[in-house]
C-alpha positions as CSV (number, residue, x, y, z in Angstrom):
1,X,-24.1,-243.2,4.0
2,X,-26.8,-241.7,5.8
3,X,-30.2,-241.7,4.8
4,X,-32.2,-238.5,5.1
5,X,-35.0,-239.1,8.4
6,X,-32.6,-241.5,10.1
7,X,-32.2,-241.4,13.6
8,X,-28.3,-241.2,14.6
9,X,-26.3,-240.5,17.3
10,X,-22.8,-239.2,16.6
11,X,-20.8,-238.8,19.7
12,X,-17.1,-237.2,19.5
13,X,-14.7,-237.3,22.7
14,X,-11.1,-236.4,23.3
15,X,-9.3,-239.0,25.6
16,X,-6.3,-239.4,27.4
17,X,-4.5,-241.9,25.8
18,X,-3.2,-243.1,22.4
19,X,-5.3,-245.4,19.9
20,X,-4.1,-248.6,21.6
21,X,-4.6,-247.5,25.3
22,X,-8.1,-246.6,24.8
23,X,-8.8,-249.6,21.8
24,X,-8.3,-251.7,25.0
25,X,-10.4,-250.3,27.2
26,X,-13.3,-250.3,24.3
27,X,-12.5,-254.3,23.9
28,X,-11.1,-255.6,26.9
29,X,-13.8,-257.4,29.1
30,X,-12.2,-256.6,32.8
31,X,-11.5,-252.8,31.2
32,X,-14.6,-252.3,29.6
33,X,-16.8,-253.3,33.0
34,X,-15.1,-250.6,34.7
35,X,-16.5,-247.8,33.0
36,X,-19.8,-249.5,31.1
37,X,-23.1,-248.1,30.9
38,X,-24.9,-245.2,32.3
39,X,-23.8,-243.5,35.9
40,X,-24.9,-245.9,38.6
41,X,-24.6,-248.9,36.3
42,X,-22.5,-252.3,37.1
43,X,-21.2,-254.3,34.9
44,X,-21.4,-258.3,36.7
45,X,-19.7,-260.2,33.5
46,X,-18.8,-259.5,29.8
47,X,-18.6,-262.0,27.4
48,X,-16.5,-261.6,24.1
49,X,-15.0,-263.2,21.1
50,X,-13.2,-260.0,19.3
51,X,-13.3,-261.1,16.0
52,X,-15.3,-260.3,12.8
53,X,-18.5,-262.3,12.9
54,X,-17.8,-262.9,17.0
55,X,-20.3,-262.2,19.7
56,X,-20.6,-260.4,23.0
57,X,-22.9,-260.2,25.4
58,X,-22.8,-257.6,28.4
59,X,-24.8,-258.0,31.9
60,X,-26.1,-254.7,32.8
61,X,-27.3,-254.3,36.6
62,X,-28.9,-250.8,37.1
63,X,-28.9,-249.3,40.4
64,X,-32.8,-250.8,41.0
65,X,-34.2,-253.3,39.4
66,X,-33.3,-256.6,37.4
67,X,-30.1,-257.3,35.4
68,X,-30.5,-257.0,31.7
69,X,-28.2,-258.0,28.8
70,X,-27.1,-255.9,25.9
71,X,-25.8,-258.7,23.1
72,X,-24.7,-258.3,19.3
73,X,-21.5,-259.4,16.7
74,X,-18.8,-257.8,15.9
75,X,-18.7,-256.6,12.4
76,X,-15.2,-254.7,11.7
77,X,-12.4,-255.3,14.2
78,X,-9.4,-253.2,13.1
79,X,-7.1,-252.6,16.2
80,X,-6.6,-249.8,17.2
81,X,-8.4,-247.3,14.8
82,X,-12.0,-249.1,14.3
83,X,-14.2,-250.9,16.2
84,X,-18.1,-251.6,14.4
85,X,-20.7,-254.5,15.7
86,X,-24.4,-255.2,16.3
87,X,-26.5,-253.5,19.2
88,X,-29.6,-254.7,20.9
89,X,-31.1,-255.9,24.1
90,X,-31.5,-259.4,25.0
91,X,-35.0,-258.7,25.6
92,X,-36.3,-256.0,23.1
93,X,-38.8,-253.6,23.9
94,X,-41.1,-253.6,20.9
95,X,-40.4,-249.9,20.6
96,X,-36.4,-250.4,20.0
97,X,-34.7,-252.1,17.5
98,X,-30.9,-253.4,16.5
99,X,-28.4,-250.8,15.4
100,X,-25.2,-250.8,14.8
101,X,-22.3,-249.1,16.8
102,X,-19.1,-247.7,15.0
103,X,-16.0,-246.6,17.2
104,X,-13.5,-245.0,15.4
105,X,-10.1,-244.0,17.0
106,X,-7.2,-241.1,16.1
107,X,-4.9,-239.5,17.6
108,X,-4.6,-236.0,18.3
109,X,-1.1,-235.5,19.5
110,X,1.7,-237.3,21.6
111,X,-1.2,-238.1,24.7
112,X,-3.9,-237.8,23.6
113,X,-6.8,-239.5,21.0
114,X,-10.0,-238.6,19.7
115,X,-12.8,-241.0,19.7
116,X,-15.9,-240.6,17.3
117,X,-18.9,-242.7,18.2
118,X,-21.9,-242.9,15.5
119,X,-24.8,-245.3,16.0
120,X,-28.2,-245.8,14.3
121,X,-30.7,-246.1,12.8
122,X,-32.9,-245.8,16.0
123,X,-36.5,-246.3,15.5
124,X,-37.8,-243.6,17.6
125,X,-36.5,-240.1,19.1
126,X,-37.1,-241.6,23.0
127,X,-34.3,-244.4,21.7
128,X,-31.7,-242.2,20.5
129,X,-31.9,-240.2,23.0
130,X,-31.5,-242.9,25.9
131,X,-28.6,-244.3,24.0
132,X,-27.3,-241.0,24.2
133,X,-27.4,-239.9,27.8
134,X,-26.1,-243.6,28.2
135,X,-23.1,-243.4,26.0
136,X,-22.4,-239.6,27.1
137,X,-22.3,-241.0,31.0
138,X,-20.4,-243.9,30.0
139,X,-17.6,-242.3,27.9
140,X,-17.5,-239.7,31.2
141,X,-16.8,-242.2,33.5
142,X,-14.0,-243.9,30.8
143,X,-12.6,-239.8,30.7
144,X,-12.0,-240.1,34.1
145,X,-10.4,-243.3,34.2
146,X,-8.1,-242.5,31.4
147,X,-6.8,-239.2,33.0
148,X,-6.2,-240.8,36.4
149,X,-2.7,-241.2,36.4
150,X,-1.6,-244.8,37.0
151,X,-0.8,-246.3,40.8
């Protein structure tokens, strides 16, 4: 439940692809490097054990500058409908904090799902709204990839 003065995100995309198709490419390491992180973005490695109480740990290289980490545990694992874990940088910036990340997963009709991102509580404005020009490039680029047909 939400408490009144939080600061949340709440993101809500419609995908091509069924629950499993896109579960994958939220969990997958080689999948989720594809399409990871803000326009410009690599993704060098991702580490994960997808599992309740498992960690991951995502390399981050932006376009200039040093590569950073983004790390945290998974806290509900239910393939293909829900995916929840821990969010924070390797190296925090005193400003930031840890928040937590729900994913949840339905589908719409025979093609296509509907994913519903929520994430908080941020501990200032400037955060959530980073987090949210990240996620809103990212889930763009995973758009794409889902509605390229297949070689």
């Amino acid at each position: 439940m939400t408490q009144e003065g939080e600061l949340r995100l709440h993101l809500q995309r419609t995908l091509d692809g069924l629950c499993p198709v896109v579960f994958r490419e939220l969990t997958e390491p080689q999948k989720l490097a594809r399409w990871w992180g803000p326009d410009g973005f690599t993704v060098p490695s991702v580490e994960s054990d997808l599992r309740p109480g498992g960690a991951y740990r995502i390399a981050m290289q932006p376009p200039e500058g040093e590569l950073f980490y983004l790390v945290g545990e998974f806290i509900e694992v239910e393939s293909p409908k829900r995916l929840s874990y821990t969010f924070r940088w390797e190296d925090p910036d005193p400003e930031d904090r840890e928040t937590v990340v729900t994913l949840s997963l339905h589908d719409l009709d025979a093609a296509r799902s509907e994913l519903v991102l929520d994430q908080g509580d941020f501990a200032t404005e400037r955060w959530r709204a980073l987090h949210e020009e990240g996620w809103s490039q990212g889930l763009g680029k995973l758009g794409v990839l889902l509605a390229a047909p297949l070689d």
